[in-house]
Backbone atoms as SQL, in Angstrom:
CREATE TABLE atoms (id INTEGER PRIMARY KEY, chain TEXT, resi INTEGER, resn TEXT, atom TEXT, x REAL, y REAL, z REAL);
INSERT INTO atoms VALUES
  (1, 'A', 1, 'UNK', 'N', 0.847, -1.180, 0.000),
  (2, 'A', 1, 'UNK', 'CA', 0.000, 0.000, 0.000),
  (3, 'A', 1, 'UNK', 'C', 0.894, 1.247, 0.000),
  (4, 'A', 2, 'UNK', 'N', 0.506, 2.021, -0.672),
  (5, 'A', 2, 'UNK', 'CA', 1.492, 3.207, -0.785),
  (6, 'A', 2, 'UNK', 'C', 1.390, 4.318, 0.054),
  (7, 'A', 3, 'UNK', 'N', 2.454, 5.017, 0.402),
  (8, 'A', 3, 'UNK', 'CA', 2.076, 5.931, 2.127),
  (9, 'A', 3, 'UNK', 'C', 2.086, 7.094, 1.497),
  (10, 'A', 4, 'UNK', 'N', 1.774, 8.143, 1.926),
  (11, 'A', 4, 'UNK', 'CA', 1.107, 9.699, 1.694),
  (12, 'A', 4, 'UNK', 'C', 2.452, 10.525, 0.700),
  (13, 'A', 5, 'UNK', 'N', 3.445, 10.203, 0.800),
  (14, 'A', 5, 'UNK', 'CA', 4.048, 10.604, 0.022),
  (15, 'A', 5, 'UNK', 'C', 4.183, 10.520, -1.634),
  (16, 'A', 6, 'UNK', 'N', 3.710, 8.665, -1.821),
  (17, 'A', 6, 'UNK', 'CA', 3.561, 8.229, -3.099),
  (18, 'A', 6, 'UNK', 'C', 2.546, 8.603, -3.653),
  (19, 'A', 7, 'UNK', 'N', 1.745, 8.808, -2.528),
  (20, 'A', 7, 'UNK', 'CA', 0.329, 8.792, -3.141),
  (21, 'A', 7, 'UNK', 'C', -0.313, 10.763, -3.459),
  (22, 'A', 8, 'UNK', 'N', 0.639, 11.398, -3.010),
  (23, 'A', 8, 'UNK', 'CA', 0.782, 13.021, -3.384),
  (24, 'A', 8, 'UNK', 'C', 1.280, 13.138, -4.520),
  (25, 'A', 9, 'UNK', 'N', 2.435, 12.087, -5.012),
  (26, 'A', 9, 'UNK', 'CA', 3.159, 12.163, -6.211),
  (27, 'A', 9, 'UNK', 'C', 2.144, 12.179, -7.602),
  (28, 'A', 10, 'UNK', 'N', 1.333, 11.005, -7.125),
  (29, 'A', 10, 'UNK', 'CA', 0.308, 10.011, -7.982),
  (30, 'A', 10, 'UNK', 'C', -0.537, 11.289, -8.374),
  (31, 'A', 11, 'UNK', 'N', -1.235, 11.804, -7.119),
  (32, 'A', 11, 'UNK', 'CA', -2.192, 12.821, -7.253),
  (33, 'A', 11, 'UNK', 'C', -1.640, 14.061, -8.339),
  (34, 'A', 12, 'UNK', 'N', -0.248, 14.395, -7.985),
  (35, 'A', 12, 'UNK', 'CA', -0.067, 15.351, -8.876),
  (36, 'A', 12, 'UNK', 'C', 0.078, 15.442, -10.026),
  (37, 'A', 13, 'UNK', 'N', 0.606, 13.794, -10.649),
  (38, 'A', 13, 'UNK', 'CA', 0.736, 13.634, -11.808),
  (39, 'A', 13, 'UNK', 'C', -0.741, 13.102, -12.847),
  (40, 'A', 14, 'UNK', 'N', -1.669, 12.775, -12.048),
  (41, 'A', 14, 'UNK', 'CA', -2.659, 12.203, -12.781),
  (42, 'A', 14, 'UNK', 'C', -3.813, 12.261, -11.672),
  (43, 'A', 15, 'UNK', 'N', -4.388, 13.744, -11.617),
  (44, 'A', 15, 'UNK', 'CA', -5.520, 13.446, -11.032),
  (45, 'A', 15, 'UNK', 'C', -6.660, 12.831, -11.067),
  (46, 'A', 16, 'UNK', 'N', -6.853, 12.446, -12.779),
  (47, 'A', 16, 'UNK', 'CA', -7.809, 11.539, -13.241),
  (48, 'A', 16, 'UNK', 'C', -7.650, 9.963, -12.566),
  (49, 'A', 17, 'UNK', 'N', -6.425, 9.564, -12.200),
  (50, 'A', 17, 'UNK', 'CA', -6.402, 8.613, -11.709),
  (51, 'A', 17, 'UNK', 'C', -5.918, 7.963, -9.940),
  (52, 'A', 18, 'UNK', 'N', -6.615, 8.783, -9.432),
  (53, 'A', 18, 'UNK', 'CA', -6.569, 9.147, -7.627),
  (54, 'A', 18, 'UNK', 'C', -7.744, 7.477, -7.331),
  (55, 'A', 19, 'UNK', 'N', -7.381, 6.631, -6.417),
  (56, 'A', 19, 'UNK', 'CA', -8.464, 6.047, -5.881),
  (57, 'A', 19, 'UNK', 'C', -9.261, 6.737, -4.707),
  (58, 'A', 20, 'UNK', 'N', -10.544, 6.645, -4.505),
  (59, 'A', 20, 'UNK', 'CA', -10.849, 7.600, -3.659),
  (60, 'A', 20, 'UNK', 'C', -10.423, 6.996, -1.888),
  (61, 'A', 21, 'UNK', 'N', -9.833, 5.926, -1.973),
  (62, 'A', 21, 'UNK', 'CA', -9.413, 5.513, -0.774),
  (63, 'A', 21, 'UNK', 'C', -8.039, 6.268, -0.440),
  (64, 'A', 22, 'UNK', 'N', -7.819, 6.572, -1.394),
  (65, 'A', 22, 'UNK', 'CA', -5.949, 6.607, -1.197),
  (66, 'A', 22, 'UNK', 'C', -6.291, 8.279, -1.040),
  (67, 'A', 23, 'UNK', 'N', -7.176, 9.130, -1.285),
  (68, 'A', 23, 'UNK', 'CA', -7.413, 10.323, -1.438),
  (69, 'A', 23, 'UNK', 'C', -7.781, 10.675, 0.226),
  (70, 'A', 24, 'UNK', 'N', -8.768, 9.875, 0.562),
  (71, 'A', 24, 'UNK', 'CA', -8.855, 9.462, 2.004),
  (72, 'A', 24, 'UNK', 'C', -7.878, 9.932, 2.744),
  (73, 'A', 25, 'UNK', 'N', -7.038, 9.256, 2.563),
  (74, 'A', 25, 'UNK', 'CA', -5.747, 8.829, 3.289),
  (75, 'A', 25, 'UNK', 'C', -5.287, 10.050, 3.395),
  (76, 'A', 26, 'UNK', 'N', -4.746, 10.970, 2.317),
  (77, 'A', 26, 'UNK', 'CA', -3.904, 11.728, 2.061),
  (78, 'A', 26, 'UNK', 'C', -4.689, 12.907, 2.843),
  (79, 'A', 27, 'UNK', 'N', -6.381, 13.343, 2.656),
  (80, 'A', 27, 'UNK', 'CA', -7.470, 13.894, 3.748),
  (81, 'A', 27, 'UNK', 'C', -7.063, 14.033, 5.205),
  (82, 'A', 28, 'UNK', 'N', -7.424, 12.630, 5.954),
  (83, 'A', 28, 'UNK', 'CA', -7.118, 12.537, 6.898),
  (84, 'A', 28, 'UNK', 'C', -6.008, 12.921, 7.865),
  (85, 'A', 29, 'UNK', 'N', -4.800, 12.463, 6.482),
  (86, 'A', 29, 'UNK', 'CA', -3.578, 13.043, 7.479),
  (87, 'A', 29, 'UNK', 'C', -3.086, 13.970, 7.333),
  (88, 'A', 30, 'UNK', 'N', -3.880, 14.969, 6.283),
  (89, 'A', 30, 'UNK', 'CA', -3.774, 16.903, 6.659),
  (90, 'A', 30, 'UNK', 'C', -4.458, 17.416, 7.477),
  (91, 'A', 31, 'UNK', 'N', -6.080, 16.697, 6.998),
  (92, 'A', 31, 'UNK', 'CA', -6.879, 17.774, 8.187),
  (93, 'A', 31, 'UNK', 'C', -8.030, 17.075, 9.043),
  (94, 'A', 32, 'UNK', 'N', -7.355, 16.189, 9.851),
  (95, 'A', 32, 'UNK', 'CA', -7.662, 15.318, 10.863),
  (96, 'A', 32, 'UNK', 'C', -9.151, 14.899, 9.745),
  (97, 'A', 33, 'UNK', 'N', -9.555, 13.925, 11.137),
  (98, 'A', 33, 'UNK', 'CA', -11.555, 13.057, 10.385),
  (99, 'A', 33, 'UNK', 'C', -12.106, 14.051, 9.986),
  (100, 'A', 34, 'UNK', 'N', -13.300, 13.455, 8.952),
  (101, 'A', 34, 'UNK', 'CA', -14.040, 13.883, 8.489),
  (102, 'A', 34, 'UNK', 'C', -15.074, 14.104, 9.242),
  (103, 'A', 35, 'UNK', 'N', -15.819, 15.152, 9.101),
  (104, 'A', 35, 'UNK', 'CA', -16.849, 15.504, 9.466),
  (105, 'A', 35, 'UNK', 'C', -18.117, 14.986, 9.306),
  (106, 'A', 36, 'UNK', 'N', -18.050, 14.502, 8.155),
  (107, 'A', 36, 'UNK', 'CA', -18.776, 13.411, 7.622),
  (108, 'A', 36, 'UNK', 'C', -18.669, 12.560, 6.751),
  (109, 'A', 37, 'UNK', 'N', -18.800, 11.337, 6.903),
  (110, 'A', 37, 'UNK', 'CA', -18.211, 9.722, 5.978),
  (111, 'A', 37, 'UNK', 'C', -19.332, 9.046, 6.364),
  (112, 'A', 38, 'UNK', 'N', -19.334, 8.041, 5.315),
  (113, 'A', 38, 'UNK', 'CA', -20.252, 6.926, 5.704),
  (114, 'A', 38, 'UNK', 'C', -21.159, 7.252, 4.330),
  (115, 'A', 39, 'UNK', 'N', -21.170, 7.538, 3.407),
  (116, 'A', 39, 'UNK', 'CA', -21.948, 8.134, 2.215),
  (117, 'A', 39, 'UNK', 'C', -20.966, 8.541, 1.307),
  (118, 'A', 40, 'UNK', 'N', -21.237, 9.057, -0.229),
  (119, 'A', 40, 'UNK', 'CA', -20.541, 8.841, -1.257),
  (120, 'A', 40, 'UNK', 'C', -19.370, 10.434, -1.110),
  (121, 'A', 41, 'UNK', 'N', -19.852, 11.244, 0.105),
  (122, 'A', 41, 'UNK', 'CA', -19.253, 12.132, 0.162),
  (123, 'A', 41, 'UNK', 'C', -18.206, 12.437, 1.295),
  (124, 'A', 42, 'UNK', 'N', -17.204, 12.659, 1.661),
  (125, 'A', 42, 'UNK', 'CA', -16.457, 12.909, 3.019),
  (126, 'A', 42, 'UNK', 'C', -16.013, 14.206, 3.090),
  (127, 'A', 43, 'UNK', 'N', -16.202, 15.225, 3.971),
  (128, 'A', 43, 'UNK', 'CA', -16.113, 16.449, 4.098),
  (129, 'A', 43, 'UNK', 'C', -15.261, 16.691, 5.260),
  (130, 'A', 44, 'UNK', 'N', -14.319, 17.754, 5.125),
  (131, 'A', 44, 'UNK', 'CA', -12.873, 17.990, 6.211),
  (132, 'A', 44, 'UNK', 'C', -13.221, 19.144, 6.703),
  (133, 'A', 45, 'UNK', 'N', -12.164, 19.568, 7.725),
  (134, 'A', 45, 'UNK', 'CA', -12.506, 20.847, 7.847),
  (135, 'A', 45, 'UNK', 'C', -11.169, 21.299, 7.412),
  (136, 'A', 46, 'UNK', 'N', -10.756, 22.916, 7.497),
  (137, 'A', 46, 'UNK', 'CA', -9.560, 23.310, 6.898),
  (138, 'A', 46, 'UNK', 'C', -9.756, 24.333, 7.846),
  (139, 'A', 47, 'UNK', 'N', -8.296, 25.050, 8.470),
  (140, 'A', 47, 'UNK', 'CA', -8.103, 25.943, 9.749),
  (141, 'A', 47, 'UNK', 'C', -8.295, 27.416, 9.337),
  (142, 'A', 48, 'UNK', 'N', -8.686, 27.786, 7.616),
  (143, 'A', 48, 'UNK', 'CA', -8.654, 28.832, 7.260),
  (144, 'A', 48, 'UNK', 'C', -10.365, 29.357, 7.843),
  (145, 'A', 49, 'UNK', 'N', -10.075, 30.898, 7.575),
  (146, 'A', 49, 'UNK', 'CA', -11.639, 31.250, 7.405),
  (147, 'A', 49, 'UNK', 'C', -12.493, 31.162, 5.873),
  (148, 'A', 50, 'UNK', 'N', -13.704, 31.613, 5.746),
  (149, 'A', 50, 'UNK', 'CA', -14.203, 31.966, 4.463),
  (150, 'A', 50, 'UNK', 'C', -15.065, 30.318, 3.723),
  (151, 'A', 51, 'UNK', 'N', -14.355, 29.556, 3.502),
  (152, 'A', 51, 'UNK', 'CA', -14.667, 28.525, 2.879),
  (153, 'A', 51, 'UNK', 'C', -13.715, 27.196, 3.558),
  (154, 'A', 52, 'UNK', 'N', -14.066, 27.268, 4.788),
  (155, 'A', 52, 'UNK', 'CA', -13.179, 26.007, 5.316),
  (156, 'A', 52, 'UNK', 'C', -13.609, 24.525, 5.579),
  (157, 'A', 53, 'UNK', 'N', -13.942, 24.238, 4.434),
  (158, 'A', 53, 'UNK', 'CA', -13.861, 22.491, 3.881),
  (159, 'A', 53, 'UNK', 'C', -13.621, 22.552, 2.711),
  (160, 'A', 54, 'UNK', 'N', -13.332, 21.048, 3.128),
  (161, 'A', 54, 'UNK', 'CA', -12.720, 20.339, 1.387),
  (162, 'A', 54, 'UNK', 'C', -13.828, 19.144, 1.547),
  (163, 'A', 55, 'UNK', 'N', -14.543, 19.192, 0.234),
  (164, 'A', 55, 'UNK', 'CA', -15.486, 18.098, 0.212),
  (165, 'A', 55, 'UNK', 'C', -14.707, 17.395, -0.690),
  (166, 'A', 56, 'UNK', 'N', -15.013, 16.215, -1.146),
  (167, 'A', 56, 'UNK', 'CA', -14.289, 14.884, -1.737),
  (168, 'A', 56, 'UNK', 'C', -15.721, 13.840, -2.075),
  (169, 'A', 57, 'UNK', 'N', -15.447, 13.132, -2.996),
  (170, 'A', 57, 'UNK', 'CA', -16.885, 12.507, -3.637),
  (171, 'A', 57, 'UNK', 'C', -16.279, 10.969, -4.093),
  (172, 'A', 58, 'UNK', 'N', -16.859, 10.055, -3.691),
  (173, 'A', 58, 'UNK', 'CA', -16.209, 8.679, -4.397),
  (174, 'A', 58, 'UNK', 'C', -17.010, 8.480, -5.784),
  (175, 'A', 59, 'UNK', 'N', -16.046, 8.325, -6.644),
  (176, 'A', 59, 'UNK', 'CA', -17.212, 8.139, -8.391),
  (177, 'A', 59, 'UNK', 'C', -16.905, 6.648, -8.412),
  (178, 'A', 60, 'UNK', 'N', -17.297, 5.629, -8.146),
  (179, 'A', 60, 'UNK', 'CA', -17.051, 4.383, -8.508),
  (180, 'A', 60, 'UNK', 'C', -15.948, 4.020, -8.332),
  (181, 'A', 61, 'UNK', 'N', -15.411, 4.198, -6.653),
  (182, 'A', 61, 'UNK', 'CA', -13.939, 3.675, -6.433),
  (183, 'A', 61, 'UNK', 'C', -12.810, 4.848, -6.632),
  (184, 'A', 62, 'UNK', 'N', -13.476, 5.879, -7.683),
  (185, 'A', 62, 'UNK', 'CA', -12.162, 6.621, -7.861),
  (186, 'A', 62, 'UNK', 'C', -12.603, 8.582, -7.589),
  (187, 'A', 63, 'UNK', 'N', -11.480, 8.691, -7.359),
  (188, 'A', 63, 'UNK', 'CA', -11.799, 10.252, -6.679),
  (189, 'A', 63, 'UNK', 'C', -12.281, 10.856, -8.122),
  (190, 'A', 64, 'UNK', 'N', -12.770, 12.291, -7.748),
  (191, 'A', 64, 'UNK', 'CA', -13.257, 13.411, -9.304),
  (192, 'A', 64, 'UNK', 'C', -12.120, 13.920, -8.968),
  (193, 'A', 65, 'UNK', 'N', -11.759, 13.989, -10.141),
  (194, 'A', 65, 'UNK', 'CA', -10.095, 14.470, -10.625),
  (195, 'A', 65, 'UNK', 'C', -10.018, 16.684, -10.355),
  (196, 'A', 66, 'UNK', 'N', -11.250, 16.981, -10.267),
  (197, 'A', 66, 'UNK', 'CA', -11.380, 18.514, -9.874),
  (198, 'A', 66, 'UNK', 'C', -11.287, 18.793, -8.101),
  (199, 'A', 67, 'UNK', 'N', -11.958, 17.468, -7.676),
  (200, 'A', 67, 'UNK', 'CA', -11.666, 17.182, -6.255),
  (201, 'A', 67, 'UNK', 'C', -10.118, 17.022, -5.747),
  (202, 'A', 68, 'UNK', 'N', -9.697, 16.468, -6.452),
  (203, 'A', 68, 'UNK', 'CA', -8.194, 15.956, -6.288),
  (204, 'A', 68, 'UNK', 'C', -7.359, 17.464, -6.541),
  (205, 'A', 69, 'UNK', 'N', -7.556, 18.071, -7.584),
  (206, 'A', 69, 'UNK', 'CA', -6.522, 19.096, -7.236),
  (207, 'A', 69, 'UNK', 'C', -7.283, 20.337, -6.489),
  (208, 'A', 70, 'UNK', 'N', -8.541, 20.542, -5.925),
  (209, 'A', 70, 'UNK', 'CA', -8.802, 21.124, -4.787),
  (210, 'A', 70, 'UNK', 'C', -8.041, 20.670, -3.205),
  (211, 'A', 71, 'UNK', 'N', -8.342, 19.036, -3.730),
  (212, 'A', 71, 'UNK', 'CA', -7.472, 18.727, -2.225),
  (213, 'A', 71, 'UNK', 'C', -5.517, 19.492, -2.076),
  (214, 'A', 72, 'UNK', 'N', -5.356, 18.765, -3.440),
  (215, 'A', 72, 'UNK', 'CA', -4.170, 19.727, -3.950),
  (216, 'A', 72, 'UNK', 'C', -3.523, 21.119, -3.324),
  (217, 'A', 73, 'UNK', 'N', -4.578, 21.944, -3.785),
  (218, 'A', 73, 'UNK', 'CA', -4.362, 23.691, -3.365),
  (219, 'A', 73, 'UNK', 'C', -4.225, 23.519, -2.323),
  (220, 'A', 74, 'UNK', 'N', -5.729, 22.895, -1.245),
  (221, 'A', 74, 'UNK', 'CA', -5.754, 23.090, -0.137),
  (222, 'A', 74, 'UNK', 'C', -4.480, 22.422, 1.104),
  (223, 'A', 75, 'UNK', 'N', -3.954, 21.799, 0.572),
  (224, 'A', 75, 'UNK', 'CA', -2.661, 21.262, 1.159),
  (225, 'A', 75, 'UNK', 'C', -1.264, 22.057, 1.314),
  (226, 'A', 76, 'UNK', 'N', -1.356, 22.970, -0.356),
  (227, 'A', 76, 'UNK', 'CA', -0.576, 23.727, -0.441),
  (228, 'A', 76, 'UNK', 'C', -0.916, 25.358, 0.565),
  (229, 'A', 77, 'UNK', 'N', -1.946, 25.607, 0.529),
  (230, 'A', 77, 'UNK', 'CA', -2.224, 26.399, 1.594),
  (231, 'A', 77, 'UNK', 'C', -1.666, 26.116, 2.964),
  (232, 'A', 78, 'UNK', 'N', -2.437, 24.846, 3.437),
  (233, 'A', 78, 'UNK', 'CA', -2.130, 24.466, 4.511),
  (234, 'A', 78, 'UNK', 'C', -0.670, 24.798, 4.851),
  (235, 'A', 79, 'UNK', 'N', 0.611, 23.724, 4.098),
  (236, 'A', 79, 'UNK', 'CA', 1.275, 23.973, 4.203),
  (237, 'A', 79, 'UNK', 'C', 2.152, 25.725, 4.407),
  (238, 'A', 80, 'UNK', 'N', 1.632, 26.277, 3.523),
  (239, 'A', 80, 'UNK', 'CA', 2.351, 27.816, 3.590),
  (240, 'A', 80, 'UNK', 'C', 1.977, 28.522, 4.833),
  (241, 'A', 81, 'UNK', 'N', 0.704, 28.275, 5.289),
  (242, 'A', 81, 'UNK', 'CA', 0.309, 28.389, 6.905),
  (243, 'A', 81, 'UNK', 'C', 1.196, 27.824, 7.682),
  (244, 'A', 82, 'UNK', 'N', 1.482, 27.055, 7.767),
  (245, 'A', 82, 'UNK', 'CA', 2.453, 26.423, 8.742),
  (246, 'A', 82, 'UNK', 'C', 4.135, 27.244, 8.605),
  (247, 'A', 83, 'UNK', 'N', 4.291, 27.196, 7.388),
  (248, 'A', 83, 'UNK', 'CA', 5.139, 27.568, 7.289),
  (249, 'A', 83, 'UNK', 'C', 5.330, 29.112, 7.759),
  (250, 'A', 84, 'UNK', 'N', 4.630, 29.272, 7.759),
  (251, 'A', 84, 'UNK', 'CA', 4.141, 31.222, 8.044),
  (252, 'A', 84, 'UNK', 'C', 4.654, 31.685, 9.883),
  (253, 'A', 85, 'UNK', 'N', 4.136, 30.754, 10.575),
  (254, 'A', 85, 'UNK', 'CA', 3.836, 30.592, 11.690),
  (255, 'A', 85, 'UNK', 'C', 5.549, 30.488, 12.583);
């Protein structure tokens, strides 16, 4: 199984091809559980103001590739926050 690093690589190079499990993964260990799972949708929270979630959608096993590089940005945010600090 591939750990959050491979699976950022994957994302960046081919968002069309993200599993939505592995998208999960990569979710979770930016911006803690979801708020809500258990349905075709899982929603995060994000520490910014204004618009702070990242929703995520399973299409038949595999993430929406517009989802994937939202998760994208929002990581890169994240990160520059941290870095800020």
């Amino acid at each position: 199984m591939p750990d959050i690093d491979d699976i950022l690589i994957l994302m960046k190079r081919n968002p069309k091809g993200v599993r939505f499990r592995d998208l999960c993964k990569v979710c979770d260990q930016y911006f803690g559980k979801a708020r809500q799972a258990g349905t075709s949708h899982r929603i995060y929270r994000t520490p910014w103001p204004g618009d702070p979630r990242v929703n995520i959608q399973n299409d038949k096993g595999r993430a929406k590739p517009y989802q994937v590089r939202q998760v994208l940005a929002a990581i890169k945010r994240l990160e520059s926050v941290n870095e800020a600090d």
